[in-house]
C-alpha positions in Angstrom: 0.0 0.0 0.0 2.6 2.5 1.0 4.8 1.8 -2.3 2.2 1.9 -4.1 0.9 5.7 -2.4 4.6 6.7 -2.9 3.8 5.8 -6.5 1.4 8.0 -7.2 2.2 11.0 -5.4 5.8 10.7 -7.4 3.4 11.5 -10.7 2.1 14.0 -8.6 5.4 15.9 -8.2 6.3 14.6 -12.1 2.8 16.3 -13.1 3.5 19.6 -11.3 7.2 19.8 -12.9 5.1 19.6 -16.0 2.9 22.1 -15.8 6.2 24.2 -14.3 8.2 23.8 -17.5 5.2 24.6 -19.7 4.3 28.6 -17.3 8.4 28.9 -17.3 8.2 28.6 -20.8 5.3 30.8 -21.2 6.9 33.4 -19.2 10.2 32.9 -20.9 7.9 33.7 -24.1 6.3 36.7 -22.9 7.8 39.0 -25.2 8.4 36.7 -28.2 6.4 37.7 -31.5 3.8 35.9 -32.3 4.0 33.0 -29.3 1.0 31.5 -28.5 1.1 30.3 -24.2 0.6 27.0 -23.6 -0.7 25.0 -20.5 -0.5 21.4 -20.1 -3.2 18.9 -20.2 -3.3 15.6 -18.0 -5.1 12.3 -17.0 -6.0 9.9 -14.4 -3.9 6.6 -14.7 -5.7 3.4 -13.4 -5.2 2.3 -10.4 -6.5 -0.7 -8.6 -9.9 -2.2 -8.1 -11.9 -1.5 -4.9 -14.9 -3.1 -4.5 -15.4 -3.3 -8.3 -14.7 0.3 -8.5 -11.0 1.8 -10.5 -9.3 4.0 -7.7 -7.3 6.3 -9.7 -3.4 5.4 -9.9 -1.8 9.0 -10.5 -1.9 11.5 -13.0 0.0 11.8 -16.3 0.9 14.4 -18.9 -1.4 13.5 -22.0 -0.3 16.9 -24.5 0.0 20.3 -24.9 -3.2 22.8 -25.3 -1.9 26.6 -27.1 -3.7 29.7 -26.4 -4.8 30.5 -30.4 -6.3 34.0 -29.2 -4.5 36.9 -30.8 -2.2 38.4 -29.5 -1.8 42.8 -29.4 -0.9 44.0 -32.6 1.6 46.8 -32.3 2.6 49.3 -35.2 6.9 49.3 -36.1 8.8 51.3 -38.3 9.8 48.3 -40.6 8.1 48.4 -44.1 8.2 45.1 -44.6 7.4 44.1 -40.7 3.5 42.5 -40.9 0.9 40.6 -38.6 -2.2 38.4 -39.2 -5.2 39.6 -38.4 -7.3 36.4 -37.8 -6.5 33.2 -38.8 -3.8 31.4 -40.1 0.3 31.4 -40.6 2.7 33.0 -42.9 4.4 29.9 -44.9 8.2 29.5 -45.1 10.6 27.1 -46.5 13.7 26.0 -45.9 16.9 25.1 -48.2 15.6 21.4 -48.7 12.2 23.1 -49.8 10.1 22.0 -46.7 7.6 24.2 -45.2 7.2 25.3 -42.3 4.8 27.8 -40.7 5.0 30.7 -38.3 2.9 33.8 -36.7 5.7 36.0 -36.2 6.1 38.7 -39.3 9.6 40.0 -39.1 10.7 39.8 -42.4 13.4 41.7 -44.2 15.2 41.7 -47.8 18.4 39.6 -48.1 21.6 40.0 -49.7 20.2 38.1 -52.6 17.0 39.4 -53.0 14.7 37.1 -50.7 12.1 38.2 -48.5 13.2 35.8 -45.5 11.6 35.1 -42.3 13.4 35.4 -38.9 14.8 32.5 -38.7 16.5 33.0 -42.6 13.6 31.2 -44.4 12.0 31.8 -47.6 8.3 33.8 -46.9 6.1 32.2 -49.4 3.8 33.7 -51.9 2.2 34.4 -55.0 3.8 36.0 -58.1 1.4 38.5 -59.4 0.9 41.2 -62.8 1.0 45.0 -62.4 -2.8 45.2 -61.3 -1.8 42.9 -58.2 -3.8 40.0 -59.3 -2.8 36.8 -57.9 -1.0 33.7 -60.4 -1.9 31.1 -58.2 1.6 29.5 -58.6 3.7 29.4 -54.6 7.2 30.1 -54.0 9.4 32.0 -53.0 9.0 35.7 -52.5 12.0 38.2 -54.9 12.5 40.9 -54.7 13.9 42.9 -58.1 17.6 44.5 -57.4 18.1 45.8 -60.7 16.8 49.0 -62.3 12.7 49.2 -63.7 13.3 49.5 -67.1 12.1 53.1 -68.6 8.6 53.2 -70.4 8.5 55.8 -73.9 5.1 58.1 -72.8 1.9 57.6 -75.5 -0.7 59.2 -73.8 -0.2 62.8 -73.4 -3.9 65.1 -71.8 -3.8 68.7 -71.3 -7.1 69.6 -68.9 -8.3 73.4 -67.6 -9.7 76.3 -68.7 -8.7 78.5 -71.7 -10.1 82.5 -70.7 -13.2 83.3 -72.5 -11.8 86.9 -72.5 -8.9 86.1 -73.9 -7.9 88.5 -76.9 -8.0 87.3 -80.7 -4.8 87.1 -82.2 -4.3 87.3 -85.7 -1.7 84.8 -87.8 0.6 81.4 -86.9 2.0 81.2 -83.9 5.6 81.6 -83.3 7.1 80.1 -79.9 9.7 82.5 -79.9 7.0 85.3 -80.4 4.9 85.8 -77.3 3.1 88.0 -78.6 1.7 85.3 -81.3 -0.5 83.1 -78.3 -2.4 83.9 -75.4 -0.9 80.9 -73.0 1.0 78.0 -73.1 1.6 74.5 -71.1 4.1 72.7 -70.9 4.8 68.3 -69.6 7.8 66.4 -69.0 7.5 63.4 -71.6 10.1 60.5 -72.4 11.5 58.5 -74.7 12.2 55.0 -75.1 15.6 55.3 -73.5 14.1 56.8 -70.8 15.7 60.6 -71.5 13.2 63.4 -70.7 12.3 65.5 -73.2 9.4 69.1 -73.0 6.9 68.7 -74.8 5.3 72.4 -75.3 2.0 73.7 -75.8 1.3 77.3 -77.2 -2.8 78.0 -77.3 -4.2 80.8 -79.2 -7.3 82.5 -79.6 -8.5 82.6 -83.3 -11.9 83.6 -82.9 -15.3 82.7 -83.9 -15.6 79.4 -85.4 -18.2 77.4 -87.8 -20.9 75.6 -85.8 -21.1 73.8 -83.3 -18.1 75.8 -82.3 -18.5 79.7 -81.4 -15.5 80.0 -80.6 -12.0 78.3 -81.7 -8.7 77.9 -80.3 -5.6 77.0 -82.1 -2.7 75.0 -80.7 1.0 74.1 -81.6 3.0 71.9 -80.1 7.5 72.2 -80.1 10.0 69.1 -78.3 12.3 70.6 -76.4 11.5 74.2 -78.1 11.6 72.8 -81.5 9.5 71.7 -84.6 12.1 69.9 -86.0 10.8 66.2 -86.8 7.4 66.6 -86.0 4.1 65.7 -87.4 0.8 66.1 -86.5 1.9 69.3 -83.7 -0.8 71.2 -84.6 -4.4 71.8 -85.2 -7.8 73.5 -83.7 -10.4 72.8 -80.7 -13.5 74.7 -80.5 -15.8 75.5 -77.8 -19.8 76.2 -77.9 -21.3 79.0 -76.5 -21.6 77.3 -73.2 -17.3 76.9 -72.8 -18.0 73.1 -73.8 -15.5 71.7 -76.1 -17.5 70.4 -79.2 -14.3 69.8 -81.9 -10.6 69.0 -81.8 -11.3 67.2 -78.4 -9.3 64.2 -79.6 -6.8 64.7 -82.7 -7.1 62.1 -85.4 -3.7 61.6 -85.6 -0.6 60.8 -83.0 2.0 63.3 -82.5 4.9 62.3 -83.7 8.5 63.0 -83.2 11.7 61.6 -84.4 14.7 61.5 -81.4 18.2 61.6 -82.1 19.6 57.5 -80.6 16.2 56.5 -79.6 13.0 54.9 -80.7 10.4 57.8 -82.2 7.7 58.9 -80.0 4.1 58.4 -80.8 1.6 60.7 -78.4 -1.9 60.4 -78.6 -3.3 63.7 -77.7 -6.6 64.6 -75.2 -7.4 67.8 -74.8 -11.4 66.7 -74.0 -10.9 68.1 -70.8 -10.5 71.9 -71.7 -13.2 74.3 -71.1 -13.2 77.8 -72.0 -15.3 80.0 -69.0 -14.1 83.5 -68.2 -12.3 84.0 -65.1 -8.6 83.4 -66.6 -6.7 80.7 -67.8 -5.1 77.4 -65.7 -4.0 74.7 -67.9 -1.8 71.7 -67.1 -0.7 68.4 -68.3 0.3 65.1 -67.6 2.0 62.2 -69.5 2.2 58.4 -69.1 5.9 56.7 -69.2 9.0 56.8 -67.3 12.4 57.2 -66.7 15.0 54.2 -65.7 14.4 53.4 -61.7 16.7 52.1 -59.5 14.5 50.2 -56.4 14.9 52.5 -53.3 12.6 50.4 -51.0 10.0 47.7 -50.6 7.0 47.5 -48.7 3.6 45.2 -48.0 0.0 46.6 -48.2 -3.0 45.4 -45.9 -3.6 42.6 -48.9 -0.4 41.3 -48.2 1.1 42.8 -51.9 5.0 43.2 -52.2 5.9 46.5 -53.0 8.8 47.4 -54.8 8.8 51.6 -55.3 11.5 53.0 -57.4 13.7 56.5 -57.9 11.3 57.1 -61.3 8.3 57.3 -58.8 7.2 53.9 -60.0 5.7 51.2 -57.7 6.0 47.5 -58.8 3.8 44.9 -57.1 6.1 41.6 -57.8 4.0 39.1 -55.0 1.5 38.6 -52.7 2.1 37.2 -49.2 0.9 33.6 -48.3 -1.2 32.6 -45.6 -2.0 29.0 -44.7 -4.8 28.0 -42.6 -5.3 24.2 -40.8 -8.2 22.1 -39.6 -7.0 22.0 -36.4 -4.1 24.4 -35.3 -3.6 22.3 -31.8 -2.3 19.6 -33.6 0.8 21.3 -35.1 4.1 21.0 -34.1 6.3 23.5 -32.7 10.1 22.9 -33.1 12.6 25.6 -33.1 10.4 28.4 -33.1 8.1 27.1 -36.4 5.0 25.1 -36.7 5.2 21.9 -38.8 2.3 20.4 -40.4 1.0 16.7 -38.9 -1.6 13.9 -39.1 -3.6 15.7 -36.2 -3.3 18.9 -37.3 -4.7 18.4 -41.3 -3.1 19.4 -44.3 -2.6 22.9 -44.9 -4.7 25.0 -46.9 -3.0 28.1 -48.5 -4.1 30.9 -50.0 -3.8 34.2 -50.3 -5.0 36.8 -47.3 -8.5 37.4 -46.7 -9.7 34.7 -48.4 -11.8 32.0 -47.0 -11.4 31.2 -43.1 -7.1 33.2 -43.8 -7.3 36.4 -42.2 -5.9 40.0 -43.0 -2.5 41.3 -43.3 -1.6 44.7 -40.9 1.8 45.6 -42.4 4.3 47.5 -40.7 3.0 45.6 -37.3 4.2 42.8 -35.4 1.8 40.5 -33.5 3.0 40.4 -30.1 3.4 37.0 -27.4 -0.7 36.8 -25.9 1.1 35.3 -22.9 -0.8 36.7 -19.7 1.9 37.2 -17.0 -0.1 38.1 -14.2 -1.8 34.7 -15.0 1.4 33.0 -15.2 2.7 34.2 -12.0 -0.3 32.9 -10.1 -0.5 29.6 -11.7 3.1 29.4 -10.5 1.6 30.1 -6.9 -1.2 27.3 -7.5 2.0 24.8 -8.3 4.0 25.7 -5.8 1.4 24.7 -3.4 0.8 21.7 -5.1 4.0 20.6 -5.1 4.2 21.3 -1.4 0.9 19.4 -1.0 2.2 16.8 -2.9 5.6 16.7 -1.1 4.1 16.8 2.6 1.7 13.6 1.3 5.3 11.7 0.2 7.1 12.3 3.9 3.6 11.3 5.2 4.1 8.3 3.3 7.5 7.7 4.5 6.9 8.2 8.1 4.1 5.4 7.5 6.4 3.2 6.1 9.0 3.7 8.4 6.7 3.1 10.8 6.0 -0.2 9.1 9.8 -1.5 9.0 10.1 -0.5 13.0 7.3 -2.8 13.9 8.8 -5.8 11.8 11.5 -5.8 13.5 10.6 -5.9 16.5 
């Protein structure tokens, strides 16, 4: 009887070293990113048979059970820093290709190019176009380290308002002359090699025009203050008696212009946004295309996109962010710091953030440990006195058995 007490208050003291190793390691966790706390979970052993009925034979560590709440998400200054809002795990994988999975969203850009994890692992995600849209096809996440090639402009549109009161001039219009147009407006184009070149507009009033038009405006357009190898750089928009446009709006025909080393440039011209009210004049223009880039930093939008922004102004989406979900997150398995997919936990289902039961992406943020330590420290007070309770039951045990072996030999 005695051995047999000893017995099971020894898997008493064993089960309260347990649960000791599992708060110390909460606590140890406390400001870890992305830890989940963890308490230990036990069981009666069978013991003997009294009267027909089991009388329990100890206690024994059966698993582990993780505290999935979230944990407080907390802003950073890292760009490409990010939490989960919800369910699931960013994916990584490791040299051999094996993934594993992880709530802590420290990433950063490596020598080569990789958006790695904190422990050096690949992040997983989608490749995607320029709109953002999703391939479909996993792997690893690169980032782009040489310059966004340049993009020759097309698309030129000149928007505002031409003054009603403007005075009628008389004859062509001469750049160098002033006194030849009433206003002029001027936008930064480029060319295939990415060199910016002005691209000049010179507006003049001509006067009454043929219906629908009451009034007509002629334009001319110089590269870098010259005519020299252009077509199509000139013509006439009119405006009805209400300072709508009504002709012109939309030239028939590109502007064209032949640059010295690089490919020609073709602009298609819109000038459907003019009006011409009285008040004075405010013109402006804008132009598509760019110059070379050189990538001067990378960051990841709420939708988990990779953002690569360059020195041209440009911003390149090259991937979206990974997040894999599981049937049953209690059955993973943690090992250095990463989650590894098992039998109990269910295959992982990946996709991209937001959708179905993955949650939300809050970049520059960090999810941080949801480990309670004011909890911690009194479940450490609750062990202590079991242990003692267990401890005083073991020398009461002794005593009993000591008692024992002084009658015996007697």
């Amino acid at each position: 009887m005695a051995g047999n007490a000893l017995t099971l208050t020894e898997t008493g003291l064993q089960g309260v070293e347990v649960a000791m190793q599992a708060v110390s390691d909460n606590l140890a966790n406390a400001q870890t990113i992305g830890f989940h706390s963890e308490s230990a979970d036990f069981a009666t052993l069978l013991g003997e048979f009294i009267a027909g009925n089991a009388l329990g034979g100890g206690v024994t560590a059966i698993g582990i059970t993780r505290d999935l709440s979230e944990g407080a998400i907390t802003q950073t200054n890292s760009p490409t820093d990010m939490a989960i809002q919800g369910s699931g795990y960013f994916v990584l994988s490791d040299a051999s290709g094996a993934q594993t999975y992880t709530r802590d969203g420290q990433t950063q850009v490596n020598s080569s190019g990789d958006l790695v994890g904190f422990n050096g692992n690949n992040v997983l995600g989608y490749s995607v176009n320029a709109q953002g849209v999703s391939s479909g096809v996993l792997g690893p996440i690169t980032v782009p380290q040489g310059v966004l090639a340049p993009t020759a402009s097309s698309n030129t549109t000149i928007s505002g308002n031409l003054d009603a009161s403007s005075p009628v001039i008389a004859g062509a219009i001469n750049p160098a002359n002033p006194a030849t147009y009433n206003t002029s407006v001027s936008v930064q184009v480029y060319d295939s090699l990415g060199n910016s070149h002005v691209l000049t507009f010179y507006y003049q009033n001509a006067g009454a025009g043929a219906p629908p038009a009451a009034e007509n405006w002629n334009w001319l357009a110089t590269v870098d203050g010259s005519q020299v190898g252009l077509a199509n750089n000139s013509g006439t928009v009119g405006f009805d008696n209400t300072g709508a446009i009504v002709s012109g709006a939309v030239p028939g025909a590109a502007l064209t212009a032949t640059i010295a080393g690089a490919a020609n440039l073709s602009l298609n011209l819109n000038f459907s946004a003019l009006t011409q009210f009285s008040g004075g004049t405010t013109v402006s223009g804008t132009a598509d295309g760019n110059a070379v880039g050189r990538p001067e930093g990378v960051q990841i939008t709420n939708n988990g996109l990779v953002e690569v922004s360059y020195s041209n102004g440009q911003t390149v989406n090259v991937a979206q962010v990974a997040i894999a979900t599981f049937p049953s997150e209690q059955g993973l398995q943690l090992a250095n710091g990463v989650f590894s997919a098992t039998v109990s936990s269910g295959p992982a289902t990946i996709s991209t953030p937001g959708t179905g039961s993955a949650g939300t992406i809050q970049p520059n943020a960090l999810e941080n440990s949801n480990v309670d330590t004011t909890s911690q420290l009194v479940n450490l007070v609750v062990l202590q006195r079991n242990y003692q309770a267990n401890a005083k039951a073991l020398q009461t045990e002794d005593s009993i058995l000591g008692t024992i072996m002084q009658i015996q030999t007697q």
